[in-house]
C-alpha positions in Angstrom: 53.2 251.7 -8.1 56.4 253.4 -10.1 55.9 256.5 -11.7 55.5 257.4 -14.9 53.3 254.2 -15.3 49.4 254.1 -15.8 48.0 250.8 -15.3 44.9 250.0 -17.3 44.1 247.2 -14.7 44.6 245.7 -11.4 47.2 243.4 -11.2 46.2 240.3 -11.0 46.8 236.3 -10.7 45.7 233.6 -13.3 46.1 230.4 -14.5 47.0 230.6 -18.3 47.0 227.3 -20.6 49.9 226.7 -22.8 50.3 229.3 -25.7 52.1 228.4 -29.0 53.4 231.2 -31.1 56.2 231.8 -33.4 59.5 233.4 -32.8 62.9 234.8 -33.1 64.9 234.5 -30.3 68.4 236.8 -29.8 71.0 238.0 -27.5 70.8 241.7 -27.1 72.9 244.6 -24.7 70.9 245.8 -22.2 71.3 249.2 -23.5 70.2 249.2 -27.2 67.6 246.1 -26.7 65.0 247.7 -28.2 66.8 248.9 -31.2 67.4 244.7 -31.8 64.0 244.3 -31.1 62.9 246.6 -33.6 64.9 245.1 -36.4 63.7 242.0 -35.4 60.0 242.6 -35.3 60.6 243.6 -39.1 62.2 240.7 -39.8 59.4 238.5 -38.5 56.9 240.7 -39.9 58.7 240.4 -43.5 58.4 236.6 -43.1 54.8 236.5 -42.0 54.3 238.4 -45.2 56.2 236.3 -47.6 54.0 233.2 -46.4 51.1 235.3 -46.6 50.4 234.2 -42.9 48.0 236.4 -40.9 48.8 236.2 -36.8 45.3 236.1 -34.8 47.2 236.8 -32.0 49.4 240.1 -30.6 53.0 240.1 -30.8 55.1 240.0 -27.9 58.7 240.4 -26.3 59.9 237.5 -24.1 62.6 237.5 -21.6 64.6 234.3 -20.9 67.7 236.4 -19.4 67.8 239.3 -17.8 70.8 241.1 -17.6 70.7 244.8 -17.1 74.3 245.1 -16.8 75.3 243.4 -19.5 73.1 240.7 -22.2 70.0 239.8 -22.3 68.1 236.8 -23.9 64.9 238.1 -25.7 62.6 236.8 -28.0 60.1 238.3 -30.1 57.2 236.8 -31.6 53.7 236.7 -32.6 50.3 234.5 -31.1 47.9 233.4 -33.6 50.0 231.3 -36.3 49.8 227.5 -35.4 50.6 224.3 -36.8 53.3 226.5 -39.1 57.0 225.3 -38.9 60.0 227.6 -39.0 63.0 228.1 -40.4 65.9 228.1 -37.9 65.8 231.7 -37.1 61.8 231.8 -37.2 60.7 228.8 -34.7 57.5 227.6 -32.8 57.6 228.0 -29.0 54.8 227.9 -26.3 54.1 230.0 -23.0 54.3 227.3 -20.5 50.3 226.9 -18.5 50.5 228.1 -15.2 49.8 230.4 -13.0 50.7 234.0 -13.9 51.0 237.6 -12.2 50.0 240.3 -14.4 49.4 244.3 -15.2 48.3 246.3 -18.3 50.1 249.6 -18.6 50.5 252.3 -20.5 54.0 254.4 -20.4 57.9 252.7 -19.9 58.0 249.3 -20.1 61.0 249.1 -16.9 58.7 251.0 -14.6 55.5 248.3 -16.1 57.7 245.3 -15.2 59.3 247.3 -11.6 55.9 247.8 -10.9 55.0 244.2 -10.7 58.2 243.0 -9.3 57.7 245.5 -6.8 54.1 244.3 -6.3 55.5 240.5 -5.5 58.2 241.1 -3.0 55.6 242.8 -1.4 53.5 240.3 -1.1 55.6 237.8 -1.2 55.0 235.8 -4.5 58.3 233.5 -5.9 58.4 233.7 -9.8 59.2 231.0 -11.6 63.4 231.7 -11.9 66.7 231.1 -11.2 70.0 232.1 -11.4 71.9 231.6 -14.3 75.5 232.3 -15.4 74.2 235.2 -17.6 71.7 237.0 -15.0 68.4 236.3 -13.7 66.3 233.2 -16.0 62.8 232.7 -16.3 60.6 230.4 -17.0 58.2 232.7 -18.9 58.3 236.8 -18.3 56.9 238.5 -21.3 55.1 241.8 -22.5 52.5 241.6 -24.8 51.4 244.4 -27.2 48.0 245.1 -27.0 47.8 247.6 -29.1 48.1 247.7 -32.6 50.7 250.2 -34.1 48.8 250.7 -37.4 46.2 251.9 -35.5 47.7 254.1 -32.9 51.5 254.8 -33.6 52.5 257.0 -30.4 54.3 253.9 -28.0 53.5 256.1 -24.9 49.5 255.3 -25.8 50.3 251.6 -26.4 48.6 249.2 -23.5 51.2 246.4 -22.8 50.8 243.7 -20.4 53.7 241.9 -18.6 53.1 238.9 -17.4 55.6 236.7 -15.2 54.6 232.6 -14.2 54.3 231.9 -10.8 56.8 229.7 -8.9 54.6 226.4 -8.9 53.4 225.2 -4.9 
């Protein structure tokens, strides 16, 4: 396990259905993702608002493109708010069903994810990738925030599950 990383729970293998959400996908540098991310997550959260839509679900921070060296390929977006169309820059998406290897952890969110990507080639489990002009594509990698921020603002509290899909057999 990396350091600096608390897990809340084992990690573990299961097979999740399809999950619809709603979303804003963006490219983003590596280095200054998460200050995109934030602007984005108001964004979303502004729109919600004007609809008067209430999520039932977490929000959560998916990775189609991983490129630490460069861009990346992120999406943020919220469970909990179906049958609602977007707009162009707020769409509906879905988590592919599968099977799916996951942690909860509390702490940095690179030494969550090198913790379970450590975990697989380990054990030998092939995600559900491939390579891609602009770094390393997946199928479905996300983290999902299972904490609310209204309730406890500190981010090194916040429990956060990544979850990757599973190469299928």
């Amino acid at each position: 396990m990396a350091k600096n990383v608390n897990t809340a729970t084992a990690i573990k293998i299961d097979q999740r259905p399809e999950r619809p959400y709603l979303g804003i996908r963006v490219q983003a540098p590596f280095r200054g993702m998460f200050k995109v991310v934030g602007q984005v997550k108001k964004e979303l959260e502004r729109w919600l608002k004007q609809r008067k839509l209430t999520p039932s679900g977490p929000y959560f921070l998916r990775y189609h493109i991983i490129d630490m060296k460069g861009g990346m390929d992120i999406e943020y977006g919220v469970f909990g708010v179906d049958s609602v169309l977007g707009d162009g820059r707020v769409v509906p998406g879905s988590m592919p069903a599968g099977r799916y290897a996951s942690l909860i952890y509390t702490g940095g969110g690179y030494q969550g994810n090198r913790a379970l990507v450590e975990w697989a080639k380990a054990n030998g489990i092939a995600w559900d990738r491939w390579d891609d002009p602009q770094g390393d594509a997946f199928r479905c990698r996300y983290e999902t925030f299972l904490t609310d921020p209204k309730t406890e603002p500190r981010k090194t509290k916040w429990e956060i599950e990544v979850a990757i899909k599973l190469a299928d057999a």
